[in-house]
C-alpha positions as CSV (number, residue, x, y, z in Angstrom):
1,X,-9.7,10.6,12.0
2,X,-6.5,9.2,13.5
3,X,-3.3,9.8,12.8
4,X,-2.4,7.4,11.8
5,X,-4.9,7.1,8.8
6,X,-4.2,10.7,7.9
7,X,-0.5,9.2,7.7
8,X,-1.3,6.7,5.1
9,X,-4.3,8.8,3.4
10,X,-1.3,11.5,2.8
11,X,1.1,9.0,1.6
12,X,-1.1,7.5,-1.2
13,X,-1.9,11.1,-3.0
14,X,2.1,11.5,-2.9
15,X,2.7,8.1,-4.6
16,X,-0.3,8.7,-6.8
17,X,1.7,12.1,-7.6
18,X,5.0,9.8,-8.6
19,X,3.0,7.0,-10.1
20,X,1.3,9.8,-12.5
21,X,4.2,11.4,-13.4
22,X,5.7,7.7,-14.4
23,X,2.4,6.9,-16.2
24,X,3.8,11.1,-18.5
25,X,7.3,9.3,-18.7
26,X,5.5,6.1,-20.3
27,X,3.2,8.0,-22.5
28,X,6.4,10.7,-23.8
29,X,8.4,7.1,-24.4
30,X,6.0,6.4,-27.2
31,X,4.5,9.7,-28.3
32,X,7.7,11.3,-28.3
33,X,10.2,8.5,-28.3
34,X,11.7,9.9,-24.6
35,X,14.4,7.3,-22.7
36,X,12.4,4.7,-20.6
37,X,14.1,2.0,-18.7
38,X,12.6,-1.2,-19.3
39,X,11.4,-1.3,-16.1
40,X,9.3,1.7,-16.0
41,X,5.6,-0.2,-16.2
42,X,7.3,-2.5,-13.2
43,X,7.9,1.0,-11.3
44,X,4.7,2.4,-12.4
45,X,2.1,-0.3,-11.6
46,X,3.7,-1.4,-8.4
47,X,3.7,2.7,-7.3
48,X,0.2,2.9,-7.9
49,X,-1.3,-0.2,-7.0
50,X,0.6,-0.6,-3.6
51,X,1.9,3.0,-2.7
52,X,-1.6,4.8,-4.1
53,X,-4.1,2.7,-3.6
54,X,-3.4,0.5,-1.2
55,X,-2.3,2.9,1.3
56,X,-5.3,4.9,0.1
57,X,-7.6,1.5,1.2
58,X,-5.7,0.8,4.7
59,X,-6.1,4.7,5.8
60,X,-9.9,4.6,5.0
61,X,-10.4,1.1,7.1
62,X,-8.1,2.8,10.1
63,X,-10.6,6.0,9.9
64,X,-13.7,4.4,8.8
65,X,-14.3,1.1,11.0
66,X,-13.6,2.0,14.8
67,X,-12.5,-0.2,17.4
68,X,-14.5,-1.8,19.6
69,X,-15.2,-0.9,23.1
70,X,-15.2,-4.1,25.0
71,X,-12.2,-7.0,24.4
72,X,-10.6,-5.5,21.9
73,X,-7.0,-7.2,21.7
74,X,-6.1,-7.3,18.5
75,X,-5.3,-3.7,17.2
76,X,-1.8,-1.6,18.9
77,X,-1.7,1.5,17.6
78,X,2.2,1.0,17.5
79,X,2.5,-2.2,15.5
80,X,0.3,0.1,12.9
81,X,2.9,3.1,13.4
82,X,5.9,0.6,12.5
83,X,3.8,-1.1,9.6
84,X,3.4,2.0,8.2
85,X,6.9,2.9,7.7
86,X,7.9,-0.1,6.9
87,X,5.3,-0.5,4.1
88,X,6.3,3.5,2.9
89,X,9.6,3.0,3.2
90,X,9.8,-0.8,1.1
91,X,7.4,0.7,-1.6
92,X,9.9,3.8,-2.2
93,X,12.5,1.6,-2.2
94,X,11.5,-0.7,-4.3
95,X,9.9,2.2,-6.8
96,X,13.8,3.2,-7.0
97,X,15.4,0.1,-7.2
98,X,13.5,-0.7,-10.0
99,X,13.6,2.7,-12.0
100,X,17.4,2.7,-11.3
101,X,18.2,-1.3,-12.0
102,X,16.5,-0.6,-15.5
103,X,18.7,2.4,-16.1
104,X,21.6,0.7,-15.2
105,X,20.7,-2.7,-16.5
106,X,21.8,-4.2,-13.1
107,X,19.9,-7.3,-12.6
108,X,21.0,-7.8,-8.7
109,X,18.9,-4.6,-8.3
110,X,16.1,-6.4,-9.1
111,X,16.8,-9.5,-7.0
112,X,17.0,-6.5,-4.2
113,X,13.9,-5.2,-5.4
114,X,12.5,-9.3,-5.0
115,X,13.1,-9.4,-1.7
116,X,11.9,-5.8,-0.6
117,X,8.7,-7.2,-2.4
118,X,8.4,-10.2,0.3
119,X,8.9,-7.5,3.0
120,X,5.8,-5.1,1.4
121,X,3.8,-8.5,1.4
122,X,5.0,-9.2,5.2
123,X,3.9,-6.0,6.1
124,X,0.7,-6.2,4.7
125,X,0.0,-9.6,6.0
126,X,0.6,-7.9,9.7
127,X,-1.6,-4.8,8.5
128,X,-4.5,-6.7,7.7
129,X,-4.3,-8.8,10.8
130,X,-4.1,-5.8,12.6
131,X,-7.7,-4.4,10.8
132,X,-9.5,-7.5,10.2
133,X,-11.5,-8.0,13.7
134,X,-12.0,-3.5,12.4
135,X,-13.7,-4.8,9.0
136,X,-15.8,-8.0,10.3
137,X,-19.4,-6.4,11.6
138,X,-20.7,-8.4,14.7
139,X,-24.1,-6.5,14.6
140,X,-25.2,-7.6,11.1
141,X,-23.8,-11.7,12.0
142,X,-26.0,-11.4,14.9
143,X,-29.0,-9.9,12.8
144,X,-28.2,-12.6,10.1
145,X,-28.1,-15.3,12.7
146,X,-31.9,-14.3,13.8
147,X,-32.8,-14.5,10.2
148,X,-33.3,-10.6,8.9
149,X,-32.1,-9.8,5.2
150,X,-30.7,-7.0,4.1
C-alpha cells in the first residue's frame, strides 16, 4: 500500500468520525430539541459523502489497481500528493464554513463555501485523471476483443 493511499484511507475514518458526530448533533436537534444551525445536513452530507467516502474510494483505487510497467505517463505521484491536500484541506474548510455561516447567519460564508466547492470538484476532476488509465483493465478489452465472456 502506498503512502499515499494510506493518506487518504486515514483521512476518510477521521471525517467519517466528524460526519458521525454531526449525524448525533442532527439526531439531539430533534430528540432533544439541541441548537442546530440550519446548515448542519449541508455540513453533514457534504462531510461524509466527499471527506468519508470519497476519500475512502480514491485511497482503495491508489492501493488496489497498480501501475503499469511499460508507458505509463499518466500518473505523478506528486500531482497526487498536492491533490490530496488540496481535496483535505477544501473539504475541512468548507465543513467549517458551513457549520460556522449557519451559526452566524452570514450568507457570504456560504458564497465562500460555493466557491471552495468548485475547487473540491477541480480537484477531483485532476484525481480521476490521474487514476483512470489505473481503473481501465487492458487484459479483459483484449480477452473481450477475442470474443471470451465473463
Amino acid at each position: 500500500m502506498t503512502t499515499t493511499s494510506r493518506y487518504f484511507i486515514k483521512t476518510s475514518f477521521l471525517f467519517m468520525v466528524l460526519g458521525m458526530a454531526c449525524g448525533v448533533w442532527q439526531y439531539g436537534h430533534i430528540v432533544f430539541n439541541w441548537y442546530s444551525p440550519g446548515t448542519l445536513s449541508f455540513a453533514h452530507a457534504h462531510i461524509m459523502l466527499i471527506g468519508g467516502m470519497m476519500n475512502m474510494i480514491i485511497g482503495v483505487a491508489c492501493w488496489f489497481f497498480p501501475r503499469s510497467k511499460r508507458g505509463y505517463r499518466v500518473y505523478n505521484p506528486k500531482v497526487m500528493w498536492i491533490s490530496y491536500w488540496s481535496l483535505t484541506l477544501s473539504t475541512l474548510g468548507r465543513f467549517c464554513i458551513e457549520l460556522y455561516s449557519g451559526i452566524t447567519l452570514n450568507n457570504e460564508l456560504l458564497q465562500t463555501a460555493f466557491f471552495i466547492s468548485i475547487i473540491q470538484i477541480g480537484t477531483l476532476g485532476i484525481i480521476f485523471q490521474q487514476l483512470w488509465d489505473r481503473v481501465v483493465s487492458k487484459g479483459s478489452l483484449i480477452r473481450e476483443s477475442k470474443g471470451e465472456a465473463f
